[in-house]
ZAVEX-121488 format. One record per residue: x, y, z of N, C-alpha, C in turn; residue in one letter; residue number from 1. Coordinates in nm, 3 decimals, padded with zeros to 5 digits. Each point is the difference from the previous one (the first is absolute). Example, Ala and Ser with C-alpha at 12.3 -4.5 7.8 and 13.67 -1.06 7.14 Angstrom:
BEGIN
      n_xx      n_yy      n_zz     ca_xx     ca_yy     ca_zz      c_xx      c_yy      c_zz   code   pos
    01.319   -00.569    00.780   -00.089    00.119    00.000    00.090    00.120    00.000      A     1
   -00.035    00.105   -00.072    00.082    00.119    00.006   -00.077    00.109    00.073      S     2
! end
This chain:
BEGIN
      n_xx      n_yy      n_zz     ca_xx     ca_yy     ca_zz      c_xx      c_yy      c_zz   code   pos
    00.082   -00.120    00.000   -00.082    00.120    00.000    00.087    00.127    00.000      X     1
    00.113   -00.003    00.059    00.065    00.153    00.007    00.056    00.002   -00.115      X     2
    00.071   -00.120   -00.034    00.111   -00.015   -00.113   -00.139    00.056   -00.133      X     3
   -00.113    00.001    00.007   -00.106    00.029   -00.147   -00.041    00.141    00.053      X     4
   -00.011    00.065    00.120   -00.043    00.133    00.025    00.191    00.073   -00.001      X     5
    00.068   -00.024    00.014    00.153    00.069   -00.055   -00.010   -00.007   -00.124      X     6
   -00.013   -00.109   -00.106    00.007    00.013   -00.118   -00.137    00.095   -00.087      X     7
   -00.111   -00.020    00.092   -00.068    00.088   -00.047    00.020    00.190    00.015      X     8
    00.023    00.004    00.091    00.080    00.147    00.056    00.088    00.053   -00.097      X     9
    00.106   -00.103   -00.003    00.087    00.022   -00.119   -00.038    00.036   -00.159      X    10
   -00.055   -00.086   -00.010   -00.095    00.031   -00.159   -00.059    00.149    00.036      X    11
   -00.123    00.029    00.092   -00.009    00.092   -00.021    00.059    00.158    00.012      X    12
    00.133   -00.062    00.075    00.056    00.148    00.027    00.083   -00.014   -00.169      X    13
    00.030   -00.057   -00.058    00.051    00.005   -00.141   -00.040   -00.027   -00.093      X    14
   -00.130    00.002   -00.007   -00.145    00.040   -00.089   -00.006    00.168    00.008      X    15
   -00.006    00.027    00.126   -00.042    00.131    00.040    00.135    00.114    00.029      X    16
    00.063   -00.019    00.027    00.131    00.047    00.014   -00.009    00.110   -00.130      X    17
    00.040   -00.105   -00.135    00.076    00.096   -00.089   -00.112    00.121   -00.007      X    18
   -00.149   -00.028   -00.010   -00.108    00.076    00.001   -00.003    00.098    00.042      X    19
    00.033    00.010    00.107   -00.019    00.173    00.116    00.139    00.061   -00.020      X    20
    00.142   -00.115   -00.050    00.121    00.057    00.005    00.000    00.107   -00.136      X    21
   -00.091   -00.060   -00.117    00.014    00.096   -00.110   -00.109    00.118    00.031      X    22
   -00.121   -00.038    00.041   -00.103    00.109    00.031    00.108    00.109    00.056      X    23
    00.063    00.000    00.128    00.115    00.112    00.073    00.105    00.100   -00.098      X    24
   -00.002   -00.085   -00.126    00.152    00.016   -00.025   -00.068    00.132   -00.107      X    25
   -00.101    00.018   -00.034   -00.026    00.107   -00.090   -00.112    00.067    00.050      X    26
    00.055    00.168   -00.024   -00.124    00.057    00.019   -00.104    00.019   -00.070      X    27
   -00.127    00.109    00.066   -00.153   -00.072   -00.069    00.086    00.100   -00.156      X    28
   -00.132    00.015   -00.079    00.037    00.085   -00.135   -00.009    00.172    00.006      X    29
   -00.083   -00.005    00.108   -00.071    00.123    00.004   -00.037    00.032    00.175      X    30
   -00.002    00.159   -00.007   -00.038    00.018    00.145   -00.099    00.116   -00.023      X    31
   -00.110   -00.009    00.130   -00.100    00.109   -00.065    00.004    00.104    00.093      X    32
   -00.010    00.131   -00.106    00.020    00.124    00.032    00.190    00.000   -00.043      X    33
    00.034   -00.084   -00.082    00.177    00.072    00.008   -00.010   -00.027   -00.213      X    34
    00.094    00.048   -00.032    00.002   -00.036   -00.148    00.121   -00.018   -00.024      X    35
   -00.002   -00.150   -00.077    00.121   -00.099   -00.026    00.019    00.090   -00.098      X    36
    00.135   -00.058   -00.021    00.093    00.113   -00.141    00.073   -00.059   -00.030      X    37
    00.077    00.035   -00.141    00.094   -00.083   -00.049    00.156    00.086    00.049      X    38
    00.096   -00.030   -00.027    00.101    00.128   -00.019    00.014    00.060   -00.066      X    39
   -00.029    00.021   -00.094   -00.033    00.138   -00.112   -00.143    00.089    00.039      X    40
   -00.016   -00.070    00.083   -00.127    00.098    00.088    00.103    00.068    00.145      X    41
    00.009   -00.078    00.013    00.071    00.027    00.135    00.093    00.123   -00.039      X    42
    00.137   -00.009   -00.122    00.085    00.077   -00.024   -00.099    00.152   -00.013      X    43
   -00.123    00.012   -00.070   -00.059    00.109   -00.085   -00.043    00.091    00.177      X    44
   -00.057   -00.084    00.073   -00.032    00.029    00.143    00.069    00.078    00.100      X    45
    00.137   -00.058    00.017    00.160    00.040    00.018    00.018    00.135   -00.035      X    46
   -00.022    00.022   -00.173    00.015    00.104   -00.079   -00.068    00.105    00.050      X    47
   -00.128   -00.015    00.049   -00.092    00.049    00.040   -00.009    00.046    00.117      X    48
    00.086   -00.049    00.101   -00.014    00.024    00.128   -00.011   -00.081    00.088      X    49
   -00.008   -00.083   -00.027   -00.059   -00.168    00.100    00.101   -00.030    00.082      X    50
   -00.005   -00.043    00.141    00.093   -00.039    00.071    00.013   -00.147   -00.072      X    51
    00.097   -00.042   -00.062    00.059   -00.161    00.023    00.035   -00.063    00.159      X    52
   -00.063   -00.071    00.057    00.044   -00.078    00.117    00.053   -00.153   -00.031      X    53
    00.050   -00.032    00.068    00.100   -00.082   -00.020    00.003   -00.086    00.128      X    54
   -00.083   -00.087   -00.024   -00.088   -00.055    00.164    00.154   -00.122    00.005      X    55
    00.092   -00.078   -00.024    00.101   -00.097    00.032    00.059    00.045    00.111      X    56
    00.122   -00.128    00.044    00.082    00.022    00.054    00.087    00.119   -00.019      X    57
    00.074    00.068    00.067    00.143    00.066   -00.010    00.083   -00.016   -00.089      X    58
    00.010   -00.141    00.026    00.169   -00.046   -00.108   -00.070   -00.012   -00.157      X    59
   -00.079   -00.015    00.007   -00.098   -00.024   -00.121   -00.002    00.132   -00.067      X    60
   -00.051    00.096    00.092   -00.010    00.129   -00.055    00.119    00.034   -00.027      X    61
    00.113    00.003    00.082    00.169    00.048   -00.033    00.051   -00.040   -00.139      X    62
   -00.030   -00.168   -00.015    00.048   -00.061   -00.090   -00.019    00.071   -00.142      X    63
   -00.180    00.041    00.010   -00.037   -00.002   -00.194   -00.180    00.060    00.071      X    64
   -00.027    00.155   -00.030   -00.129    00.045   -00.009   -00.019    00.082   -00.098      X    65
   -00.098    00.017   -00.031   -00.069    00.099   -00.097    00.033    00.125    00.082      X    66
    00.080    00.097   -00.149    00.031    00.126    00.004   -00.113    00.101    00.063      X    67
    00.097    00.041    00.105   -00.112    00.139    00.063   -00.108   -00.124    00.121      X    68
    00.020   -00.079    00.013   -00.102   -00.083    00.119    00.040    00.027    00.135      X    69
   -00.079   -00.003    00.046   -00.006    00.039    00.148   -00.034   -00.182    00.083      X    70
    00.108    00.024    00.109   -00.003   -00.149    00.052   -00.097    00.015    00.168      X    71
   -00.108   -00.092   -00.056   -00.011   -00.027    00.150   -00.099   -00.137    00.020      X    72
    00.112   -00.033    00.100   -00.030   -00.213    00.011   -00.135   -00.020    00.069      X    73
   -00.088   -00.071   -00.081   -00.084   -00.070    00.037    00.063   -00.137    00.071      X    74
   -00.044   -00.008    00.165    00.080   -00.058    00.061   -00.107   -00.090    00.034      X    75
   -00.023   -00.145   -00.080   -00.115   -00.050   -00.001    00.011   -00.121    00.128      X    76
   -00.102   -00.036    00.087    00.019   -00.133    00.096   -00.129   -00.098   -00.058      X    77
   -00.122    00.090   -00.041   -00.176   -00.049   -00.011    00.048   -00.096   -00.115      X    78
   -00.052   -00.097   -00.025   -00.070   -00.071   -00.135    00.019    00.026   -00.101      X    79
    00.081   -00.062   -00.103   -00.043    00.017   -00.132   -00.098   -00.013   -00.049      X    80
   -00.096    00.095    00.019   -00.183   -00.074   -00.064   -00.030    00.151    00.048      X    81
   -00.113    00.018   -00.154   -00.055    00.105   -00.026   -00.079    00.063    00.104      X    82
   -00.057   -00.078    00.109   -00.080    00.057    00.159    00.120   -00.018    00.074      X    83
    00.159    00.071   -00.048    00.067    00.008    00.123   -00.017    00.112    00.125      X    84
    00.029   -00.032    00.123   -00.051    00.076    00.093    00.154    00.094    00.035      X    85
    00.005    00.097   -00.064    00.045    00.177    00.021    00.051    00.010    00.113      X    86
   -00.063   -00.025    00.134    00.050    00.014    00.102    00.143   -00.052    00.027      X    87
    00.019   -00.137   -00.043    00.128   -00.060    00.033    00.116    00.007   -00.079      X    88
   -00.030    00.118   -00.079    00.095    00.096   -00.097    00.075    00.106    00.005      X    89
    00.066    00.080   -00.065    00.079    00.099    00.023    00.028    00.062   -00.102      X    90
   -00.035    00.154    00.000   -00.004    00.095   -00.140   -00.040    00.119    00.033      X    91
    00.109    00.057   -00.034   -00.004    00.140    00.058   -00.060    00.135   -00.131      X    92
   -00.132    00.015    00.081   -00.095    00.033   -00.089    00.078    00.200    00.019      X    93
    00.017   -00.003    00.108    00.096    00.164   -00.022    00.083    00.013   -00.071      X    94
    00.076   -00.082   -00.042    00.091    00.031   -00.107   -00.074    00.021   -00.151      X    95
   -00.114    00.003   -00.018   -00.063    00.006   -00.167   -00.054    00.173    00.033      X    96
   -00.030    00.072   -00.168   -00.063    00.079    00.038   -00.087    00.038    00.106      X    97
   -00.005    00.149    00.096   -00.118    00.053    00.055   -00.154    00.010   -00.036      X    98
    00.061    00.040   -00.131   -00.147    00.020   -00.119   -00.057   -00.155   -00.044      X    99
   -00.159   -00.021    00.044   -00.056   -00.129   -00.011    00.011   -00.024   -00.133      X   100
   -00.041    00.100   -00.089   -00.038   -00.039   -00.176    00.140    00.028   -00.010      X   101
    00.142   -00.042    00.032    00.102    00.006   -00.118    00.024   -00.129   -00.016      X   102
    00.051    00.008   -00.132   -00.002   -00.140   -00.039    00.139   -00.072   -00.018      X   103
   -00.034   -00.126    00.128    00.114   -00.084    00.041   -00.031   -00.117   -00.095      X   104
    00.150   -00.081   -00.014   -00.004   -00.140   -00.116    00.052   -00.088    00.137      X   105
   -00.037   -00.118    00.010    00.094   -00.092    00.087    00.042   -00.104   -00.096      X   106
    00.113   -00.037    00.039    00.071   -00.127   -00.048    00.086   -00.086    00.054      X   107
    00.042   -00.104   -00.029    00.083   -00.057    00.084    00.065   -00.095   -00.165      X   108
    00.009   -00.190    00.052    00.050   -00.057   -00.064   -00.086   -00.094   -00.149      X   109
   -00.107    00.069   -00.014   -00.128   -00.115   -00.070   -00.128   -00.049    00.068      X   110
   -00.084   -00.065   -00.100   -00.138   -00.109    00.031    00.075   -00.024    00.156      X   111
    00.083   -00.012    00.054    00.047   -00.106    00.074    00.025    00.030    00.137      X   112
    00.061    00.132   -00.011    00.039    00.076    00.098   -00.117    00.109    00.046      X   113
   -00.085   -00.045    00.152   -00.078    00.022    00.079    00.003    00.150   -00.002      X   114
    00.122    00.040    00.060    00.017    00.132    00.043   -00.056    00.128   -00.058      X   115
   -00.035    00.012   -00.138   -00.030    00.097   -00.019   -00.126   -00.017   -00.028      X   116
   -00.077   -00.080   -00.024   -00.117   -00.040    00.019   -00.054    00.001    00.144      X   117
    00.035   -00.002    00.105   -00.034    00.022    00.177    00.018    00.144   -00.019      X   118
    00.109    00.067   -00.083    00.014    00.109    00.033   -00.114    00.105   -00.086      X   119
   -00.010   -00.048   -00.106   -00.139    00.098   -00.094   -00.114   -00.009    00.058      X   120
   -00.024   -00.147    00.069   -00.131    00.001    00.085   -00.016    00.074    00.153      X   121
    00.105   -00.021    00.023   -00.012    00.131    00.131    00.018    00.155   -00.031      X   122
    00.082    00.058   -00.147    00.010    00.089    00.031   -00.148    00.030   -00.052      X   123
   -00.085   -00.042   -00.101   -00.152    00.040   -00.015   -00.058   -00.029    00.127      X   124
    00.038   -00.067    00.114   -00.092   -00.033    00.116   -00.016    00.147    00.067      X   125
    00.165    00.050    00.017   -00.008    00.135    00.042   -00.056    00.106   -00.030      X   126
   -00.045   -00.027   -00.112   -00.103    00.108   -00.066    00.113    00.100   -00.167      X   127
    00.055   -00.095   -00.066    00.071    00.058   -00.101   -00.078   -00.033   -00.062      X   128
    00.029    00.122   -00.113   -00.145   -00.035   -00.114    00.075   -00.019   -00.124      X   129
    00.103   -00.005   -00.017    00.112   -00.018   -00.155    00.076   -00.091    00.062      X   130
   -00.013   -00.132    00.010    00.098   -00.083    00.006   -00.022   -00.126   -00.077      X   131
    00.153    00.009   -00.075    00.016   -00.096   -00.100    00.094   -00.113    00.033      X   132
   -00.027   -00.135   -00.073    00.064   -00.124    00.056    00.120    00.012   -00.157      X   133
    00.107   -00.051    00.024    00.068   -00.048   -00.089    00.020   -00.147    00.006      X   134
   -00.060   -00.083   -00.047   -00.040   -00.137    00.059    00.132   -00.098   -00.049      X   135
    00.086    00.055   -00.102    00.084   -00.041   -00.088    00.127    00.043    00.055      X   136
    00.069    00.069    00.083    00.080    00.059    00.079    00.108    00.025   -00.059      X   137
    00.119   -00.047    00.054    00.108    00.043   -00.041    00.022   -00.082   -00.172      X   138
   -00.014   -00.107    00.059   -00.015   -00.100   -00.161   -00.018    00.030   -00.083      X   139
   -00.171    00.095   -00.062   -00.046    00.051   -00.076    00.089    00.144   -00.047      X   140
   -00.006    00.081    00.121    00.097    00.118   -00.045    00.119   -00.041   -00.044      X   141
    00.136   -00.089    00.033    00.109   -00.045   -00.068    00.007   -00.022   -00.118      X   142
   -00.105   -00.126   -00.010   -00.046   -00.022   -00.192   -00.020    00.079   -00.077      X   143
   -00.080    00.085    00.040   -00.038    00.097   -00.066    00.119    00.105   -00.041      X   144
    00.103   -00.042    00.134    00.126    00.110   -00.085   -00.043    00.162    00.077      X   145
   -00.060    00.020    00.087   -00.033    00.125    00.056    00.086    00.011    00.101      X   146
    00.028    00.150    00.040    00.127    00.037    00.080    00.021   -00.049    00.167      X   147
    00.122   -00.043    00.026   -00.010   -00.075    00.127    00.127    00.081    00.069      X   148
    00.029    00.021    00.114    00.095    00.053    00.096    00.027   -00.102    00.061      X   149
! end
């Protein structure tokens, strides 16, 4: 009996496993109230006035960011999953514009990388009314060949 409830356990934690491990690993497509962008949106934005944020690590940011970005770490502990809970997070919402309607971009590393996705959804939580996701991050801007510091 134990030796068929272990083997059953087993099956299902590796039935189910890879399941929730890929659900985590990407974010949703879209967030509401923020507007996804490509980097040729993002660059025209920039042009425009837009704070670039730059939600990664430090060394990340030191290494290779988009020209003119402003760094500040989304210092994530909550869930990878789209009802993550904010509280057990860290993001320093004083460092972005004073002015609610200016318009901030967040980014980080891709689909993949949480951070700037926790971070577009809180900074619209705070009440920003121009905030844009770069969902494609550094990846997308590189390919693309757009300017990096």
């Amino acid at each position: 009996m134990l030796k068929r409830t272990f083997l059953g356990t087993l099956f299902a934690i590796s039935t189910l496993a890879p399941l929730s491990f890929a659900h985590a690993q990407n974010t949703p497509e879209q967030i509401e109230g923020v507007k996804r962008i490509s980097a040729e949106e993002a660059l025209k934005l920039q042009q425009s006035g837009a704070v670039l944020v730059d939600t990664r690590v430090a060394t990340e940011f030191a290494e290779r960011t988009i020209k003119g970005a402003q760094h500040i770490l989304y210092r994530e502990r909550s869930a990878k999953a789209a009802d993550f809970d904010a509280s057990q997070d860290q993001f320093d919402l004083g460092k972005l514009p004073t002015d609610k309607s200016a318009a901030v971009v967040m980014f980080c590393n891709s689909g993949t990388c949480w951070r700037s996705y926790k971070a577009a959804v809180v900074t619209h939580r705070a009440g920003y009314k121009n905030v844009y996701w770069l969902r494609g991050g550094m990846p997308e801007w590189v390919a693309k060949g757009l300017p990096t510091q």
